[in-house]
Structure formats: structure tokens, C-alpha cells
C-alpha positions in Angstrom: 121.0 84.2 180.5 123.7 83.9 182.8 123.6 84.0 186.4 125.4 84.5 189.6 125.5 82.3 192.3 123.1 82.8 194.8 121.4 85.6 192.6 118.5 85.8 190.3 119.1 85.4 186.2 120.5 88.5 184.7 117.4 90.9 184.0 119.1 91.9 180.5 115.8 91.6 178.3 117.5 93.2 175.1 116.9 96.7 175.8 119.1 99.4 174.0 119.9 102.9 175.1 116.6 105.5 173.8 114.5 102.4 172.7 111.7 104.4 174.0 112.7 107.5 171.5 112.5 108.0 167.7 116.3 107.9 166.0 116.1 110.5 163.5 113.1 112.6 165.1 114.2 112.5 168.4 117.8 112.7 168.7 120.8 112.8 165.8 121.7 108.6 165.1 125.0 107.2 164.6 126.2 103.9 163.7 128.1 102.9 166.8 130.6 100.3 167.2 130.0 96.5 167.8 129.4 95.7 171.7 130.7 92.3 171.3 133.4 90.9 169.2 134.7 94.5 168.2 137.7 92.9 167.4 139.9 89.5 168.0 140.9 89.9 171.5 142.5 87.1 173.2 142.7 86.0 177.2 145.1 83.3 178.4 145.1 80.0 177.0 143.2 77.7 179.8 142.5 73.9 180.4 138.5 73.1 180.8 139.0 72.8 184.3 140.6 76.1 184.5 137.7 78.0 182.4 135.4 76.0 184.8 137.0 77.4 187.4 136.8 81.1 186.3 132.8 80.9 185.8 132.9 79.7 189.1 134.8 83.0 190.4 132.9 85.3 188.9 129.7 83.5 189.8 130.8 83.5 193.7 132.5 87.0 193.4 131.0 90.2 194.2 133.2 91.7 190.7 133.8 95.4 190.7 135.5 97.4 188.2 137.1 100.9 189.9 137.0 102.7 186.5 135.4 102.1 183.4 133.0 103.7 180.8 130.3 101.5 179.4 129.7 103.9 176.6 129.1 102.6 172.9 131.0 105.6 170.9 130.2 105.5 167.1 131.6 102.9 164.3 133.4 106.1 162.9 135.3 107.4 165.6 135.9 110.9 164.4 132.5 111.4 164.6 132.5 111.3 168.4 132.8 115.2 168.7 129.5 115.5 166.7 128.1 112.4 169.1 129.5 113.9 171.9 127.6 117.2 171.7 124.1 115.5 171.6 125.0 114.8 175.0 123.1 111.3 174.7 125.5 108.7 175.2 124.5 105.4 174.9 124.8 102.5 177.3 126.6 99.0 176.3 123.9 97.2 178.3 124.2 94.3 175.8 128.4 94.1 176.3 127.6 94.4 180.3 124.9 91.4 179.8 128.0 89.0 179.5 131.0 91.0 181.4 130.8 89.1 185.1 130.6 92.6 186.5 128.4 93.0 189.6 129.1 96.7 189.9 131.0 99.5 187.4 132.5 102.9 188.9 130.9 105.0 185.6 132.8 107.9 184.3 130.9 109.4 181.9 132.6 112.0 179.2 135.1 112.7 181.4 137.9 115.4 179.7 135.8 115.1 176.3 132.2 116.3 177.9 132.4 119.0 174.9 128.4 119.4 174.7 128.3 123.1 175.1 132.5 123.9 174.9 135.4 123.2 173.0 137.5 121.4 175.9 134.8 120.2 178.6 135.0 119.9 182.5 131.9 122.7 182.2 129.6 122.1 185.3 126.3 122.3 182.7 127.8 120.1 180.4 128.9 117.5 183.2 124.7 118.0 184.6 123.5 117.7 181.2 125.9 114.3 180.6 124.9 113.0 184.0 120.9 113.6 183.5 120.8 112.3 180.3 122.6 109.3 180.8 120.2 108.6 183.8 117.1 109.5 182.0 118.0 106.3 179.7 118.8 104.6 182.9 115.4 105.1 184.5 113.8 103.3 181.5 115.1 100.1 182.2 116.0 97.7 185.0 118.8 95.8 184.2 121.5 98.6 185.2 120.5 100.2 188.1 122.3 103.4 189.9 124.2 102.6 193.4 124.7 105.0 196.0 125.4 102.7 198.9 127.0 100.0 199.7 123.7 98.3 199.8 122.6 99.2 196.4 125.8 96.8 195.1 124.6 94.4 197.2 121.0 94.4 196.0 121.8 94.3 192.4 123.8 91.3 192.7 120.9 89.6 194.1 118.5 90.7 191.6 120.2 89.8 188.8 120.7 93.3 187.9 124.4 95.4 187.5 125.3 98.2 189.8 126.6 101.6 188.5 128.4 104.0 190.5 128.1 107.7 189.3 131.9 108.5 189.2 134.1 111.6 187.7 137.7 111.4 186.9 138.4 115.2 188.7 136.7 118.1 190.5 137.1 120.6 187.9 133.9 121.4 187.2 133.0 122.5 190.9 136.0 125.9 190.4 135.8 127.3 193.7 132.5 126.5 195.2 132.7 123.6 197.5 129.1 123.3 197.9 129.2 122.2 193.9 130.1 118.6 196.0 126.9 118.5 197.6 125.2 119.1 194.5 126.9 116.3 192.6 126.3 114.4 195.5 122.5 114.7 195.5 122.9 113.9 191.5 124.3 110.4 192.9 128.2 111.1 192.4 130.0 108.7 194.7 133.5 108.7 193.7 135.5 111.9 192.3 139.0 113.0 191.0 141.0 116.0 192.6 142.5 116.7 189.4 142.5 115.8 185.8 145.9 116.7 183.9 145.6 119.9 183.9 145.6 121.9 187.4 141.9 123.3 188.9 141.4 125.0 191.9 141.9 121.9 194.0 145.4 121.1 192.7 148.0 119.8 190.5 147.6 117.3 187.3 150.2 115.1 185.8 150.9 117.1 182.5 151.8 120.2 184.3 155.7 121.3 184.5 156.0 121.9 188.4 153.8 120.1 190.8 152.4 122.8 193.6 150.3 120.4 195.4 146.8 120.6 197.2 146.0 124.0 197.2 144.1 125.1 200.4 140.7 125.0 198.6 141.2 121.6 197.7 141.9 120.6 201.0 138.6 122.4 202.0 137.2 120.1 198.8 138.5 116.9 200.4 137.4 117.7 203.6 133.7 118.4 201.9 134.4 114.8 200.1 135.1 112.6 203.4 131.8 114.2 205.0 129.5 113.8 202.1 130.8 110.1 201.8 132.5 110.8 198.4 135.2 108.8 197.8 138.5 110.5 196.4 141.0 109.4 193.1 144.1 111.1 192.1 144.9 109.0 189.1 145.2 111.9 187.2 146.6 114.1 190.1 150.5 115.0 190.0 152.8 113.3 192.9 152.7 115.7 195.6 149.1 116.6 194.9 148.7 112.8 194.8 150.7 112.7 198.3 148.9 115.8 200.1 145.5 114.3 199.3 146.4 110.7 200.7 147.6 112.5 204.2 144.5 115.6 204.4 141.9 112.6 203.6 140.8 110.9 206.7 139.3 108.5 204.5 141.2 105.7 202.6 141.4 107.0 199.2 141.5 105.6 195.4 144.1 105.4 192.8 141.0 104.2 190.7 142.8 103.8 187.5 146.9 103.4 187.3 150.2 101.4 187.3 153.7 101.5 187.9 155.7 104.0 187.2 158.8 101.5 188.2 157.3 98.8 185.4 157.0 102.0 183.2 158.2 105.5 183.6 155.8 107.6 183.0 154.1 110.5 184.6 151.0 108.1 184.0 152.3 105.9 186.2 152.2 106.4 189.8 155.6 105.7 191.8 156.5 103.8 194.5 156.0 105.7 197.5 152.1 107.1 196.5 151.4 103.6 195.9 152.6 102.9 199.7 151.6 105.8 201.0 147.8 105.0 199.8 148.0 101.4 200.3 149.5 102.4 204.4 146.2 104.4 204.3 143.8 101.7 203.6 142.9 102.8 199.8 143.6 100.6 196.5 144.9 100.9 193.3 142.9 99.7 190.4 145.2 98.7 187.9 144.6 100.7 184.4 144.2 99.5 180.5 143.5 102.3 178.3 145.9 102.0 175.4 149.6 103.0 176.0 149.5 103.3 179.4 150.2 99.8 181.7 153.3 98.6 179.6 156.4 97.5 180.4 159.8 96.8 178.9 158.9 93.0 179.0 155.6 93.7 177.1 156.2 96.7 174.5 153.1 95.9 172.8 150.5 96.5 175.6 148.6 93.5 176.0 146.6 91.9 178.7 150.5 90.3 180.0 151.8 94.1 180.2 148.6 94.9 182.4 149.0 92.6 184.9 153.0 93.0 185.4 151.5 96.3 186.4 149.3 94.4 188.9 151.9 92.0 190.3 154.3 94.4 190.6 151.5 96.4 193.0 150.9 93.3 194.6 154.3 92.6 195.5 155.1 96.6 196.4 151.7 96.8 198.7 150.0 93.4 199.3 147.3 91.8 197.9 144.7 93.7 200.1 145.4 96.9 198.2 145.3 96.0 194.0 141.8 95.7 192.5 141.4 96.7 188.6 140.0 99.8 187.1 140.6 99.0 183.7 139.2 102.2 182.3 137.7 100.5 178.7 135.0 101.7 177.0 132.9 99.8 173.7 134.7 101.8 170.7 138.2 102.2 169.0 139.6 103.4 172.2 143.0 104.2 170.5 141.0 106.3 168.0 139.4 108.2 170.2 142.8 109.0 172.0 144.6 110.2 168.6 141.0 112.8 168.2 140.9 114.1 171.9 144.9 113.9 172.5 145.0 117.9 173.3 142.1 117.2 175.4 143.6 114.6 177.6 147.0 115.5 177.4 148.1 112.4 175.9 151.6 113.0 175.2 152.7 114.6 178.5 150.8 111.6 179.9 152.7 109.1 177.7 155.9 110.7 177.4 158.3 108.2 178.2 160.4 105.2 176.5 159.7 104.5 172.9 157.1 101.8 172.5 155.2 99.9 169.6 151.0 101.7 169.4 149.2 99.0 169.6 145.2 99.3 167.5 144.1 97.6 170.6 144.8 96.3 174.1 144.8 93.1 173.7 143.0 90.8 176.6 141.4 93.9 177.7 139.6 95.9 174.7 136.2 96.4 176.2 134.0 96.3 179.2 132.5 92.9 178.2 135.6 90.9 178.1 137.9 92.5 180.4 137.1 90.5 183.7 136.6 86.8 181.9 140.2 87.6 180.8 141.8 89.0 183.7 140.4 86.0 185.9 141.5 83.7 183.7 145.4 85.5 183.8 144.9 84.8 188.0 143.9 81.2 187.9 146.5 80.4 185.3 149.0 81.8 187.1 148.1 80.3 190.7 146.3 82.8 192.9 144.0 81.3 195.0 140.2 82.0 195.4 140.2 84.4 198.7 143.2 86.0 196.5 141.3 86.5 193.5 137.9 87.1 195.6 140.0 90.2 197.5 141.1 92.2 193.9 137.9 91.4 192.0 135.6 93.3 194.4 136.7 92.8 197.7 138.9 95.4 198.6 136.9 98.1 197.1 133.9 97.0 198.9 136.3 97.7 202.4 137.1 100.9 201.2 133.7 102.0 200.4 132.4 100.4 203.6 134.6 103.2 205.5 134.0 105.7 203.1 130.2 105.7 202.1 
């Protein structure tokens, strides 16, 4: 078992998501994908000292991804609609056993929470994938739910990994704003304005014409700084992006994202929301899903395109406002894109410069390997510990001080 410093051994005792059901009798079984060792994906080449050197900063780190899905989708990914309407995901508690990560903001289904619909963001179908992704929870203790700062905390200690209920958008809430303090009593912490397409609240990226927050989303982010929920617009078009930084009296989240200067697309977020957020307090977690953080230097999106992204942030902002929110999952992540593209607008998100698909990103495939990698990508390029401490955990945890 691994361990971090100043914490007790990793609880992990092999558990696997519905151990305490019958497969077959119980629920519908598929053969999911491999946790570990999917596929051949490499981090930077490092000296022993250097490796020695990364154990040591995740060990001493509190290490926080802003965005991630720890979901184990099936072997076959076209079978995820099927899977997906069981509405009984299944945790990657072995892949989390050996990521370094203290603490994961947990987005669920997201735009392809189809249990009950043909094109999610239904408020019983984003219950239903909440509930039953906590009754498998609740039957172990090695992943525990956080809710508080101190919850993070706690987990560290024990030897046990935080996860922060977390939804990419408001959607499902339409236009009751009291929908908030329901989510918020089912443990949501962390929540989108809006997804790519436009909701009651505001704008998404795919849309033609941005109209910005809408006055019942500025009634919504209100509701959101007084509950203690903390706001994203990763998915949220410019000006909504913009309106929500300056209504929020809260620093806010640009949980998963780049550059659109590195690459120009409506993905990408541009210069002047980055400042405008970072003047603000918030963060930007720097993004991996396939095809999005690339950059004419790295075609091929790779772990080296992903953090150009994050220097580039770095440089634009300061170092006290980049963190990562890699947004992996365990699964053919590119597959899954190419069978829910109409469902999370993947071409108006990716619509841009020409550029080589990629089966994987490489460096960054999963949440099990994603942190050992990027760590290793700081120390061999020179960043110093309180640098590296700040953007693996440490700015979020400022952010959430002010806003839980």
C-alpha cells in the first residue's frame, strides 16, 4: 500500500463497485475497461533522483484534481448508452488506489446522464446518477464524500480519498432556484452555469450568439455564493463566462480548460476571462479530454500539449491561479466522444485548426496516472516545491476556503 506522508496507509482493501450485489440478478453486467495499464501511456523521461523526488511531492502534497470522472465505462464502448441507462456506474477505486490524489471534484454522467431521456441534464436522472453512485460509496471506506474543507483534510489523514460531488452545469435545476438547495443537501459542492448548450442561467460555448447571464442565472449565482457552492463556466460562452466572474462575490472556477491563444477554439477560454477570473481570486484547472489542450507545437495532444496550456496560464495569470482539472475518466475516452458527439457538442467545441485525432492522450489517459505524470513534467522542467505544492492542491484549497 502506498502512503502519504504524515497519513495513514491507503485503506484500499480491494473492494469493487456493487461487490455487495449479484451481477446478473441484480443489475445488467458489462465487461468494463482495464483500470490500470489501459494502454501504453508515457510521462517524461526522469533521472532516479527525479522520480524520488515526485513520490516525495505527492506524498507531502495535499493533490487535488478540479475535474475528473473516476468512472470505469465498459471494454466496448458503444455499449455505454445501454450501461448508462442502468444508472449504476461503477467506481475506479482500484485506478484511484495508485493515482497520488488526495481529493477528486466528481462529475458524474454529466451531458450523457441518459437513464430515463435521449439527451440527459433531466433533474431525476441527475438524482438517480447521484444516489446510486453514493449507495456504492456508502459500502466502503476507502472513498469517502467531502463537503467541507475539513472532509479533504480528514481523508488525507486517514488514508482514505476525498470526492467532491460536482456537475459540469445547472441545467437540470430550469427555473427553480431552490433546485440548488436540493443539490446542495445531496452533497453538490461545485456546479457549472452552463453546459454547451444555453439553460435558463445562460449561454454555452456551441451556441451562435453569446447573450450572457440571464437574470435568473444571476438569481442562481447568487443562490450559489450563499449555499457555499462553488461556480465553473468551463463550458459557459465568453460573456456568460465574463458576467458570472463579475455577479459572483465568490472567486470562481474555470474547473476544466486552456488557452484559447495556445489553441483557437471556442473550448478554449481567452485571455481576458482567464484574467478576469484569476483578478478575482478563482483558478483555472488545466483540461485533458482528447482534442481539446493542443497546440500548434503539439498537434498530436499529448501530455507536452497539455502543459503548454498550463505554462501559458501560468505566465498570463501567475502561478497562484493554474491547478489541473484534467477531466479523464477509466475507458476509451475518444470513443466515448465519437458515440455522444451530438450530446456534447463536440464539433462546435472543437471547431478550429486541422489537427491529427489522437486514440489517446498520451501522459494523461486516466485518472490513475495523470498526477504521477504531470508531477513528473514540473520537476523535470524546474518548478520548485512551493510551486508545484500551489497547482497540485493548493490554490483550490484557497478558493474553497473562501467559498465553502
Amino acid at each position: 500500500m502506498s502512503q502519504k506522508s504524515g497519513a495513514q496507509p491507503l485503506r484500499y482493501e480491494g473492494y469493487r463497485s456493487f461487490d455487495h450485489l449479484t451481477p446478473g440478478e441484480d443489475y445488467r453486467e458489462f465487461t468494463l475497461a482495464k483500470e490500470i495499464g489501459r494502454v501504453p501511456s508515457r510521462g517524461p523521461d526522469l533521472s532516479d533522483a527525479q522520480r524520488s523526488r515526485v513520490a516525495r511531492l505527492l506524498a507531502d502534497n495535499t493533490v487535488i484534481s478540479l475535474h475528473d470522472h473516476t468512472s470505469v465505462f465498459p471494454e466496448d464502448i458503444t455499449e455505454t448508452f445501454d450501461y448508462n441507462r442502468t444508472g449504476r456506474h461503477h467506481t475506479g477505486y482500484e485506478g484511484l488506489s495508485i493515482s497520488g490524489i488526495d481529493a477528486v471534484f466528481e462529475n458524474f454522467m454529466d451531458g450523457t446522464c441518459c437513464i430515463t431521456s435521449q439527451m440527459g441534464w433531466k433533474w431525476e436522472d441527475v438524482l438517480v446518477d447521484l444516489g446510486m453512485r453514493y449507495s456504492d460509496i456508502a459500502k466502503q471506506d476507502f472513498v469517502i464524500r467531502a463537503e467541507r474543507v475539513s472532509d479533504i483534510t480528514a481523508a488525507r489523514e486517514n488514508g482514505q480519498i476525498a470526492l467532491v460531488p460536482a456537475l459540469e452545469a445547472a441545467t437540470p435545476i430550469q427555473n427553480e432556484v431552490d433546485r440548488l438547495d436540493v443539490l446542495y443537501g445531496f452533497g453538490v459542492r461545485q456546479s457549472g452555469i452552463a453546459y454547451s448548450e444555453s439553460n435558463t442561467l445562460g449561454t454555452g460555448l456551441r451556441e451562435r450568439h453569446d447573450g450572457g447571464l440571464t437574470y435568473f442565472g444571476e438569481k442562481a449565482v447568487q443562490r450559489m455564493n450563499k449555499l457555499g457552492i462553488a461556480i465553473d463556466v468551463s463550458h459557459s460562452g465568453d460573456r456568460t463566462s465574463m458576467d458570472t466572474i463579475k455577479t459572483s462575490k465568490a472567486p470562481i472556477f474555470i474547473t476544466h480548460a486552456g488557452a484559447r491563444s495556445v489553441w483557437p477554439t471556442k473550448r478554449m477560454k481567452p485571455d481576458d476571462v482567464i484574467i478576469a477570473c484569476a483578478e478575482r481570486g478563482g483558478v483555472i484547472g488545466i483540461e485533458a479530454a482528447p482534442h481539446t489542450t493542443m497546440s500548434t507545437n503539439h498537434p498530436a495532444h499529448n501530455l507536452d500539449a497539455f502543459m503548454e496550456h498550463f505554462t501559458y496560464c501560468v505566465d498570463l495569470v501567475g502561478i497562484d491561479h493554474v491547478a489541473f482539472g484534467p477531466d479523464t475518466l477509466f475507458g476509451d475516452h475518444v470513443g466515448l466522444h465519437d458515440t455522444f458527439a451530438k450530446h456534447l457538442s463536440i464539433s462546435a467545441a472543437h471547431d478550429g485548426p486541422e489537427f491529427d485525432k489522437v486514440e489517446y492522450v498520451d501522459g494523461v489517459e486516466n485518472p490513475a496516472e495523470e498526477f504521477h505524470h504531470i508531477t513528473g513534467w514540473l520537476v523535470a522542467h524546474d518548478f520548485s516545491d512551493d510551486e508545484i505544492s500551489k497547482v497540485l492542491g493548493g490554490n483550490i484549497l484557497r478558493v474553497l476556503n473562501q467559498v465553502w
